[in-house]
C-alpha positions in Angstrom: 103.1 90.5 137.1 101.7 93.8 137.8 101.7 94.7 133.7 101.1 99.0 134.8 104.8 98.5 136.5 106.8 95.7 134.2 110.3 96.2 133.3 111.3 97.4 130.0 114.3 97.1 128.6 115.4 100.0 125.9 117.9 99.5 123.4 119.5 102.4 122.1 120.0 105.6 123.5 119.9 108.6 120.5 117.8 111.0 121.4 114.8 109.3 120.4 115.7 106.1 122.7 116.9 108.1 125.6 113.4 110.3 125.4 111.3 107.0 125.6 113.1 104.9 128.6 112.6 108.8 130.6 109.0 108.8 129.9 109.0 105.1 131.2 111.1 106.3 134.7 108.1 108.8 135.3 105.6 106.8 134.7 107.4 103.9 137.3 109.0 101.4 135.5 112.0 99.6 136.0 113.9 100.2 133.3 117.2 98.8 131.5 118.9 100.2 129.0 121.7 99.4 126.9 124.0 101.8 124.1 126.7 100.5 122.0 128.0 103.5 123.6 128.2 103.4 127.1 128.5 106.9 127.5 124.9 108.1 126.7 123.6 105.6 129.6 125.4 107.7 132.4 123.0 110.2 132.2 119.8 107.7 132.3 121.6 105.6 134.9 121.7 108.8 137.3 117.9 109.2 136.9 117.6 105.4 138.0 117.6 103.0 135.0 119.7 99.9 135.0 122.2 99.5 132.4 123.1 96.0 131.1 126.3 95.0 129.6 125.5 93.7 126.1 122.4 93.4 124.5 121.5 90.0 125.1 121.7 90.7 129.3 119.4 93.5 128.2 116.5 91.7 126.5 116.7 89.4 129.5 116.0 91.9 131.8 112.9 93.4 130.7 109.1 91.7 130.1 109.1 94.1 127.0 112.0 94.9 125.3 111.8 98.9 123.0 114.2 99.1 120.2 115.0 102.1 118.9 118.2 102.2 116.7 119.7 104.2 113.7 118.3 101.8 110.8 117.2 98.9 110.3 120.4 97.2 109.6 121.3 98.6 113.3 118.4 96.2 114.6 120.2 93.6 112.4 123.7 93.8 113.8 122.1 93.5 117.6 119.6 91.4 117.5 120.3 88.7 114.7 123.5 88.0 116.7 121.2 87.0 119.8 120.0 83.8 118.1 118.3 81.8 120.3 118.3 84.0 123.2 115.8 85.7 121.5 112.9 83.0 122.1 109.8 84.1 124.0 111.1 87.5 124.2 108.7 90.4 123.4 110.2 93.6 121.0 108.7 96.7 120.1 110.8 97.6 117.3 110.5 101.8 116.9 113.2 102.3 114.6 112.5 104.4 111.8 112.2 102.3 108.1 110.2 101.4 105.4 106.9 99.1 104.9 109.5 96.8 103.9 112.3 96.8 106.4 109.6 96.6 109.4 108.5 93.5 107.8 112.0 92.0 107.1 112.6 92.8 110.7 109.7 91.4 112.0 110.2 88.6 110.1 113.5 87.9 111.2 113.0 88.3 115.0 109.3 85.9 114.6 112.2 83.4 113.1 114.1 83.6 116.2 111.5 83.2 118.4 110.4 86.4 119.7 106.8 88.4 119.2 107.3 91.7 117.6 105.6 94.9 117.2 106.2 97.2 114.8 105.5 101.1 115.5 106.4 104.4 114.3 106.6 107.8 116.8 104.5 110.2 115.1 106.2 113.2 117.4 109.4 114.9 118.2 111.6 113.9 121.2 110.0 117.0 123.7 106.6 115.7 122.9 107.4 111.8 124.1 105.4 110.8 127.4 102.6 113.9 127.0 98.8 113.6 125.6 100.2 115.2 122.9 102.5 112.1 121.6 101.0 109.6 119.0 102.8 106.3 118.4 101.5 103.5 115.4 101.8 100.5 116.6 101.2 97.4 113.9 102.2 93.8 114.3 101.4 90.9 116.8 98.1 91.9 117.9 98.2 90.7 121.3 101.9 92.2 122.1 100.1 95.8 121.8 97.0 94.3 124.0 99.2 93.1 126.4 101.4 96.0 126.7 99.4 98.5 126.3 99.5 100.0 129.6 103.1 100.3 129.1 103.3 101.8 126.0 101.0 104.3 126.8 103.7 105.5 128.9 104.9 107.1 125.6 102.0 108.5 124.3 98.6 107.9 122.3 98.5 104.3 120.6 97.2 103.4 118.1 96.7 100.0 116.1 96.6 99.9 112.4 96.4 95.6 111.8 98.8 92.2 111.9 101.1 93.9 108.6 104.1 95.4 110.3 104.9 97.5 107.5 101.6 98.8 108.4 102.7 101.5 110.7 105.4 102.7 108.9 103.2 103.2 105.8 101.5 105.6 107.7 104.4 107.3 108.8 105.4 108.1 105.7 101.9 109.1 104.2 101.4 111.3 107.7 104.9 112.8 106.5 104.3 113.4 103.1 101.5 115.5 104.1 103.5 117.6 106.5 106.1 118.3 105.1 104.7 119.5 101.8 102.3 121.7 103.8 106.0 123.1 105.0 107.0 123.1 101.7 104.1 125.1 100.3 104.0 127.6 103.0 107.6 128.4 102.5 106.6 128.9 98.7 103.9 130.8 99.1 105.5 133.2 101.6 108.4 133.6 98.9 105.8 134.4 96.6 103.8 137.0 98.4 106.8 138.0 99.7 108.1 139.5 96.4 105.3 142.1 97.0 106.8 143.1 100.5 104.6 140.9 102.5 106.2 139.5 105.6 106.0 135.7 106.5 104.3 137.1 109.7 101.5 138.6 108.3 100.8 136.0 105.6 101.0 132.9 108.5 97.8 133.9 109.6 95.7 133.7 106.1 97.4 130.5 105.6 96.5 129.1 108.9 92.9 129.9 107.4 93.3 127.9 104.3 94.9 125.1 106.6 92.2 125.1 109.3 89.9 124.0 106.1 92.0 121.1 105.2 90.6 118.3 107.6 86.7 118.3 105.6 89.1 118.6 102.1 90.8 115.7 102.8 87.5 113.9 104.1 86.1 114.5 100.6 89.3 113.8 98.7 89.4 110.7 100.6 85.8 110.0 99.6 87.0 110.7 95.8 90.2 108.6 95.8 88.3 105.2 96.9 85.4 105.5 94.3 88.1 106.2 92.3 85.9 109.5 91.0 87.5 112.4 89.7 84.9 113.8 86.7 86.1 117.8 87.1 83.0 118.9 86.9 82.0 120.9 89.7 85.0 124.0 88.8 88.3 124.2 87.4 91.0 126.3 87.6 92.5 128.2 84.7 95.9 129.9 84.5 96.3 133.0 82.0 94.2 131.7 78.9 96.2 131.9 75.9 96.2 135.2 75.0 94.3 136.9 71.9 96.4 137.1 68.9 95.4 140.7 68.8 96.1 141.4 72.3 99.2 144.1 73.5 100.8 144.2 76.2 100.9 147.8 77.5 104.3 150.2 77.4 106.2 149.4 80.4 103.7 146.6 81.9 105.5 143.6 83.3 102.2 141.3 82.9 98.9 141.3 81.0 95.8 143.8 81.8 93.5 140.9 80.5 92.2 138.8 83.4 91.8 135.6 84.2 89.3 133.4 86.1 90.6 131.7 89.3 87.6 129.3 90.2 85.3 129.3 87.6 82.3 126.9 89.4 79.8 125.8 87.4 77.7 125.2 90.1 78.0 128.4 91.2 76.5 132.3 90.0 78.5 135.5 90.3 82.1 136.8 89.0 85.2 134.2 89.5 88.4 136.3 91.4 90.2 137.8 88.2 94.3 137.0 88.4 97.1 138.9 86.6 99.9 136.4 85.0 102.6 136.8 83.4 102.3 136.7 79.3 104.0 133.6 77.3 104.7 131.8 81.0 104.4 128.2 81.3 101.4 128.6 83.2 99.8 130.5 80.5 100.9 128.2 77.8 100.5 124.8 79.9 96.9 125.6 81.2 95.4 126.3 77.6 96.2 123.0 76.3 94.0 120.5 76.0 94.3 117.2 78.1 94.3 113.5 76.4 90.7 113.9 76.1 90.8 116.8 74.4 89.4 118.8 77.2 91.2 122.5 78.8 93.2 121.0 81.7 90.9 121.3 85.4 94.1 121.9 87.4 92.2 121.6 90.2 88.1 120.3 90.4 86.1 119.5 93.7 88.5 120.4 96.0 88.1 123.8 94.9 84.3 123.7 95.2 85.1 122.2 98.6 87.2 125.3 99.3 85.0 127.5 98.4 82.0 126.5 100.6 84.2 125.6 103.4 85.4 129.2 103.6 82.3 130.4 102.8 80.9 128.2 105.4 83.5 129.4 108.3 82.6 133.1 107.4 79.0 133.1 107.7 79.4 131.0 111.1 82.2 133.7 112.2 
């Protein structure tokens, strides 16, 4: 069999499903598909895919079989059923889950007789079938040498190893990451925005901090495996505890008495001085010692990190 051109079946046609059998159609193969609602196959079928009658007619049809339903108990209710006409059949299962569920599913199908591959699409729908799509594949190592040609019909693979939770363990640590850098854009835009400053002119000094991230995480990375976190490079402090003979000023809605931002030990010069409010958490939280009797480090080498990164990118600028 000419592997570039196999047929490939696809089972289930959200918008997910229906965006991976297109990119199959462009790139030439015959392709199946099959919808517990036979509705959202009339499109696809227009544009030249096949659509089988029940699942187990659509397994049969294709060399490799993409699944790519609600849940995981979705892939239950359609596959378990198939039983034995599951044996020697090959499944890419992309449906979005857990660590655990992939490998639940994966162990099911193996059970029934089919090799499985477990993988997680790393884009939105637009992006499927570009340069710019990345699917995780892990599993049955030789399904995703085998088929490789065919699934990079959908985008960049890559293999993470045999576990095929493995893939969507990295789905949700890729996600984690992106959608707190959301998350703290949208706070710090609410926070510079109570001076009047628009989302559109803060984007672009946050897109500077973010360009700095990929060496951060490098070193964090570096950190988290030798499990090495001493705090002493810098530290960040939040509003020392005030003086007990320290006034706030008539009409003042903060403190005049600054407050070091990054205070490097490693470094010379003035730390940026930051106005907070008096008898906030932050000032209260940051002054107390930690377990070991130490001022909290709210933040160590990253900072240091931060600091010569940017100072790094201005020089070179």
């Amino acid at each position: 069999m000419d592997i570039e051109n196999e047929p490939v079946t696809v089972l289930g046609l959200g918008a997910m499903g229906t965006a991976l059998a297109r990119a199959l159609l462009r790139a030439g193969h015959p392709v199946t598909v099959w919808n517990r609602t036979p509705a959202r196959a009339e499109a696809l079928a227009a544009e030249g895919a096949r659509v089988a009658p029940d699942p187990a007619a659509a397994v049969a049809a294709g060399a490799l079989t993409v699944v790519c339903l609600l849940d995981d108990a979705a892939v239950a209710a359609v596959l378990d059923p198939l039983g034995g006409d599951l044996a020697g059949a090959t499944l890419v299962n992309l449906t979005s889950g857990t660590p655990e569920q992939a490998r639940d599913a994966a162990t099911r199908l193996t059970h029934l007789g089919a090799d499985v591959l477990a993988g997680t699409i790393m884009v939105p729908t637009p992006l499927v079938g570009t340069p710019d799509a990345l699917v995780l594949y892990s599993g049955v190592a030789g399904v995703h040498e085998e088929h490789r040609p065919t699934l990079e019909a959908l985008g960049r693979t890559d293999y993470l190893g045999a576990d095929p939770g493995r893939a969507a363990l990295f789905d949700l640590g890729m996600l984690d990451v992106f959608f707190a850098g959301m998350a703290s854009f949208l706070h710090a835009a609410a926070v510079v925005g109570r001076d009047g400053i628009t989302g559109a002119d803060f984007a672009p000094y946050a897109e500077q901090v973010a360009a700095i991230l990929p060496a951060t995480f490098r070193g964090l990375a570096a950190d988290v495996d030798a499990a090495s976190h001493p705090g002493d490079e810098d530290n960040l402090v939040i509003n020392p505890r005030r003086s007990p003979t320290s006034s706030r000023p008539a009409g003042a809605g903060a403190s005049t008495r600054p407050c070091p931002s990054w205070s490097t030990g490693s470094r010379s010069g003035p730390s940026t001085a930051v106005t907070a409010p008096t008898g906030s958490r932050a000032s209260s939280r940051s002054s107390r010692p930690d377990r070991t009797g130490r001022p909290h480090a709210l933040a160590a080498r990253p900072m240091a990190r931060w600091t010569a990164a940017r100072e790094g990118s201005v020089a070179s600028s």
